[in-house]
N, C-alpha and C positions, 0 to 999 in steps of 0.2 A: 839481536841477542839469541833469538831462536834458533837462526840460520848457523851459528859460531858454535852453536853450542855443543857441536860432536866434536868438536878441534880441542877439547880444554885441556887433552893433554901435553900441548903444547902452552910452554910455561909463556908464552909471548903474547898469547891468547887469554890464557887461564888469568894469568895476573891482572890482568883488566876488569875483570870480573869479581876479584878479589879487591881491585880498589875500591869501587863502586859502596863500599860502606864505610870506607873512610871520606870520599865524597859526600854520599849525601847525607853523613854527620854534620861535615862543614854545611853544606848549603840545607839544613834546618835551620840556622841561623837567623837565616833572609827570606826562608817560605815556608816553613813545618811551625815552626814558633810563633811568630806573627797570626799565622792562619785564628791560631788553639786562640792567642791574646784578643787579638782582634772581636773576637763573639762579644768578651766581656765588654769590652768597651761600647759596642753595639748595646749589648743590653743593660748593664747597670748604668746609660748616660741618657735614657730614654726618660727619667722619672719615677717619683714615689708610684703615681698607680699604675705604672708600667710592670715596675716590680712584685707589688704586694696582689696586680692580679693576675699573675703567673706565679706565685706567692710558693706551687710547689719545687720547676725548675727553679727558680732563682734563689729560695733561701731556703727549702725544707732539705733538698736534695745535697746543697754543699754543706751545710750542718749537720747532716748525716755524714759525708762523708770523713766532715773534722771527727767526727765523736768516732770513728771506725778505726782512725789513724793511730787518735790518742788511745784508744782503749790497746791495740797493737803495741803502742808505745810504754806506757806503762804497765802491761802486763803482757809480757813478750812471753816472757821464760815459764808461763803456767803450762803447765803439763796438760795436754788437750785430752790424756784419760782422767783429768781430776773434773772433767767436765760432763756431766748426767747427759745432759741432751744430745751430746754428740757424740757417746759412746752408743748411746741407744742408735742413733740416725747413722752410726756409721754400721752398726750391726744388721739393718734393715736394708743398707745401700749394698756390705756383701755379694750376697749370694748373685746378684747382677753384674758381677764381675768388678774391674778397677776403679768403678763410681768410688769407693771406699776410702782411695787414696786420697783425692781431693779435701777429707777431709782429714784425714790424717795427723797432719799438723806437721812433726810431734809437740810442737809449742803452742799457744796459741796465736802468737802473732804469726807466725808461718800460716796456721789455718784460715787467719781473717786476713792476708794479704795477696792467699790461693783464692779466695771468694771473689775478692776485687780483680785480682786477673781473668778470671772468669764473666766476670759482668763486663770488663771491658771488652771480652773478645766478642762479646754478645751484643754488646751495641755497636761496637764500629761496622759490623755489617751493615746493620740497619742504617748507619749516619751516609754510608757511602752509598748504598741504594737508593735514601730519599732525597740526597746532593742529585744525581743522576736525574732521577725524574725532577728534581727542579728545574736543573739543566733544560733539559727537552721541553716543560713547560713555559720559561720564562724562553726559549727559541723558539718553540711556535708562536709564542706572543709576538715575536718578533718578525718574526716570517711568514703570518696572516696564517698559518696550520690550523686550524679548527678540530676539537677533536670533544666529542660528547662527557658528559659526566661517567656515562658508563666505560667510554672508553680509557677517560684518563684511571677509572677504577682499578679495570684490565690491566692497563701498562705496569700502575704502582707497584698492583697486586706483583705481578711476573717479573719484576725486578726485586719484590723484595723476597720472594722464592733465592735468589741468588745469592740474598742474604741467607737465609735456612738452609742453603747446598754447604755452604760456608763453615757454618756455625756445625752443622752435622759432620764434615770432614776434618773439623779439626778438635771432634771431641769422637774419634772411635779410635779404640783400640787404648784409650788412658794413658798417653804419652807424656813422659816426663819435659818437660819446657826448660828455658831457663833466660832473665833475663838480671841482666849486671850483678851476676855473683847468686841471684836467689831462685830457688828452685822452684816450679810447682808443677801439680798435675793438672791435666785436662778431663773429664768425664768418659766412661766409655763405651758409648752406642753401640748394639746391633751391629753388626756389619752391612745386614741387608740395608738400615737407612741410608747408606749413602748409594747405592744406583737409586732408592726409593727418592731422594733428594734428587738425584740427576733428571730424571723424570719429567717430577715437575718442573723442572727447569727446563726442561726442550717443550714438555706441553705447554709451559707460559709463553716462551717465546713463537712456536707457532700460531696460537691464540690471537695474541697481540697483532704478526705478519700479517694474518688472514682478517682477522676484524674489526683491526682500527688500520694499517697503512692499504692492504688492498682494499679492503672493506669505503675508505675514504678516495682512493682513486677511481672506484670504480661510480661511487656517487656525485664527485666532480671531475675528476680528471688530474686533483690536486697529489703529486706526493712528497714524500715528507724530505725539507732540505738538508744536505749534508751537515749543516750546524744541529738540525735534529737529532740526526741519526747518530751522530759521530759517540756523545756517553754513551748511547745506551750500545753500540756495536762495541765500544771499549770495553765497560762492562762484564761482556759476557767475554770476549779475548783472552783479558785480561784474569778473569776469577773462575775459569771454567778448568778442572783439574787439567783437563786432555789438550788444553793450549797454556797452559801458566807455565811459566818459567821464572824458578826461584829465585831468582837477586832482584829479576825484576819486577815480580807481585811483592816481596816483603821490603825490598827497598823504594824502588823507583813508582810503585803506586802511589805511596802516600804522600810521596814528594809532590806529583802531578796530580794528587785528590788537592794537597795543600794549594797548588798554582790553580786548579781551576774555579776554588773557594775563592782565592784573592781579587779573582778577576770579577765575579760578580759584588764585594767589598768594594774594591775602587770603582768601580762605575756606582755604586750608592753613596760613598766618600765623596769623590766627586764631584756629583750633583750637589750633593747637601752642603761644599768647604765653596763650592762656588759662588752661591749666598749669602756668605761672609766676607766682612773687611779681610784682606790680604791674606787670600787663599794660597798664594804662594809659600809663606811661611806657613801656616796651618798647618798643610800638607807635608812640609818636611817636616813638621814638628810630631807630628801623627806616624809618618814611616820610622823615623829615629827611636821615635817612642816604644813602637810597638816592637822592635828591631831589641833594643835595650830589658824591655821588659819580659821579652822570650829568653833571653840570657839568662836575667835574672831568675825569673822565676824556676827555669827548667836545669841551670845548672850552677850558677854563682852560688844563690842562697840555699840550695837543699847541700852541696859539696860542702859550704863553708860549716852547715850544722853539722854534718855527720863528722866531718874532720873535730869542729869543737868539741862533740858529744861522744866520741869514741865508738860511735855506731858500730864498724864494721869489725871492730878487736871485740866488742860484746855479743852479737849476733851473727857474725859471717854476711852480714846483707849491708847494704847503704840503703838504711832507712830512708831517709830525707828525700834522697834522689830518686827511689824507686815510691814513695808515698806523692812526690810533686807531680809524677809521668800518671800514677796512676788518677791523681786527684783531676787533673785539667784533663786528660781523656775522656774520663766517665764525664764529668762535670759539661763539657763540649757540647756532648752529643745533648745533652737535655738543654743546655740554652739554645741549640738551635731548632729544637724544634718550637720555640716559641719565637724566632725570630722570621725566618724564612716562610711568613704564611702571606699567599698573594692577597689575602683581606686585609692584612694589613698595613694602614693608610701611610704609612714611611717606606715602605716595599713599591707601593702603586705609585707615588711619586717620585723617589729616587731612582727605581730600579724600574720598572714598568714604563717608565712613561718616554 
C-alpha cells in the first residue's frame, strides 16, 4: 500500500483503495464483531465472584455508561448554554484555543456523545498497546524469552508512549470529526506536544533495543524470536505518523488488531471446549453465536430502534447505532483489562500452558 501509494491518480489504482472500506465493513462481520462480543462472553460466564470482584469493569462502568446514553436520549435538545457548569468550563477552556469546541454541544446530547467519542479515542490506544505487549509476553512464554520485571516495566512503559503519541496527534489543532452523519470535535494541544510525543517515542524504543533485547543477548547469547518481535515492530510501522498510511492504520489495523485478539480466544476456547462432551458442536455453536450477536448487536438492533424511533428526522444523528459503537468500544477496553491478566488461573491454564 505504501509502495502504490504515489500512483493514486490512477483511477485503476486509486479505486482499490477506495474499496477497502467497503471490504472491511463486510469482513467486521466475521472478525471486528466477534472480537468486541467475544470479551463478554469470556467475562460475564466466569461467575458471580468473578463479576462482583471486578465489581468496577463489569458493572459500575456499563451502567455508567447506560445512564450517559439515556440522559442523551431524553434530553438531547437542552441547550448546552442553559447549563451553569458548562458555560463556566467552556469559558475557562477559551483562551487555550479549540479545547472550547468540544464542549460546545449546541445540545446536550451533541456534548455528552463528543465526551464519549473522546474517551473512546483515549482508550483504544491504550487497548492496542496493552494487546501488543500481551502478544510479546505470552511469546516469550512460548519461546523460553526471559525478560526481568524491570524489563517487562520498560517494554510496557515504551509501547504505551505510542499510545500518548497517538492520543496527542490526534487531539492538536481541534479538528472537526465526523462519524455516520454525527459531528464532533477533538481537543487542541500545543503543537509543540506532538515532536514532544515523538520523542518519547524513539527514546522508548531505543531504551527497550538497548536494555532488555541487546541488554539480554549479551547476557546469554538469547535474542528475542521473530513471533516476539513481530507486534511490537508492527506497532510502531503501523502507528508512527512518518510511516502510516491512511486506509491502512484507520481500516486495516483494527481489522488485524481484531484477528490477532481472536487468535489468542481460540486457543483459550479451545483448550477449555476440549474438556467437554461434543466440542465439535460447542465450537460451532460458540462461532455462529458470536458471528450472530455482533450483527445484532452492532447493527440489526441499534438500526431497527433508530428506524422505530425516528432518530435521525429528530436529531440529524443515528442515535442507536452510534450509542451501540460507542457503548461496546469503551465497554471492551475495560473488560479486558480484567481478563487478560497472566495471574490469572483461566489464563495459565488455557492459554499459558
Amino acid at each position: 500500500m505504501i509502495s502504490t501509494q504515489g500512483f493514486r491518480t490512477s483511477w485503476a489504482i486509486d479505486q482499490h483503495f477506495k474499496n477497502l472500506t467497503v471490504t472491511t465493513a463486510s469482513l467486521s462481520l466475521l472478525v471486528n464483531y466477534p472480537h468486541f462480543l467475544v470479551s463478554y462472553k469470556l467475562a460475564y460466564t466466569r461467575g458471580r465472584d468473578f463479576i462482583t470482584g471486578n465489581w468496577w469493569q463489569l458493572i459500575v462502568v456499563p451502567l455508567g455508561l447506560v445512564g450517559l446514553f439515556a440522559l442523551a436520549f431524553f434530553f438531547y435538545d437542552t441547550p448546552v448554554t442553559s447549563l451553569p457548569a458548562v458555560t463556566t468550563l467552556t469559558g475557562t477552556l477559551t483562551p487555550w484555543g479549540g479545547n472550547a469546541r468540544v464542549l460546545s454541544g449546541p445540545r446536550l446530547g451533541d456534548l455528552l456523545f463528543t465526551l464519549a467519542f473522546n474517551v473512546m479515542i483515549f482508550t483504544v490506544g491504550w487497548h492496542y498497546t496493552k494487546q501488543v505487549f500481551g502478544c510479546m509476553m505470552v511469546q516469550g512464554s512460548f519461546d523460553g524469552y526471559r525478560m526481568s520485571p524491570a524489563q517487562r516495566q520498560l517494554t510496557k512503559r515504551a509501547l504505551l508512549s505510542i499510545w500518548g503519541m497517538n492520543f496527542v496527534y490526534s487531539n492538536i489543532a481541534g479538528s472537526q470529526n465526523s462519524f455516520s452523519q454525527f459531528t464532533y470535535y477533538s481537543f487542541d494541544f500545543p503543537d509543540i506536544a506532538g515532536p514532544i510525543s515523538q520523542l518519547a517515542v524513539f527514546g522508548g524504543l531505543i531504551l527497550v533495543v538497548h536494555r532488555v533485547f541487546y541488554a539480554n543477548y549479551r547476557a546469554t547469547g538469547q535474542a528475542p524470536s521473530a513471533n516476539l518481535l513481530a507486534p511490537f515492530v508492527a506497532l510502531y510501522i503501523w502507528w508512527l505518523p512518518q510511516t502510516r498510511q491512511y486506509e491502512f492504520y484507520f481500516l486495516l489495523t483494527p481489522l488485524f488488531h481484531s484477528l490477532q485478539y481472536l487468535a489468542f480466544v481460540y486457543k483459550m476456547e479451545d483448550a477449555r471446549i476440549r474438556t467437554l462432551p461434543h466440542p465439535e458442536l460447542r465450537a460451532t455453536a460458540v462461532v455462529a453465536g458470536l458471528v450472530l450477536a455482533g450483527w445484532l448487536a452492532f447493527e440489526f438492533v441499534p438500526n431497527s430502534l433508530d428506524n422505530a424511533l425516528g432518530t435521525f428526522n429528530a436529531w440529524k444523528m443515528f442515535f442507536f447505532f452510534t450509542a451501540a459503537m460507542l457503548f461496546i468500544n469503551i465497554h471492551h477496553y475495560f473488560i479486558d483489562n480484567v481478563l487478560w491478566r497472566f495471574k490469572d488461573p483461566q489464563v495459565r491454564v488455557y492459554l499459558l500452558s
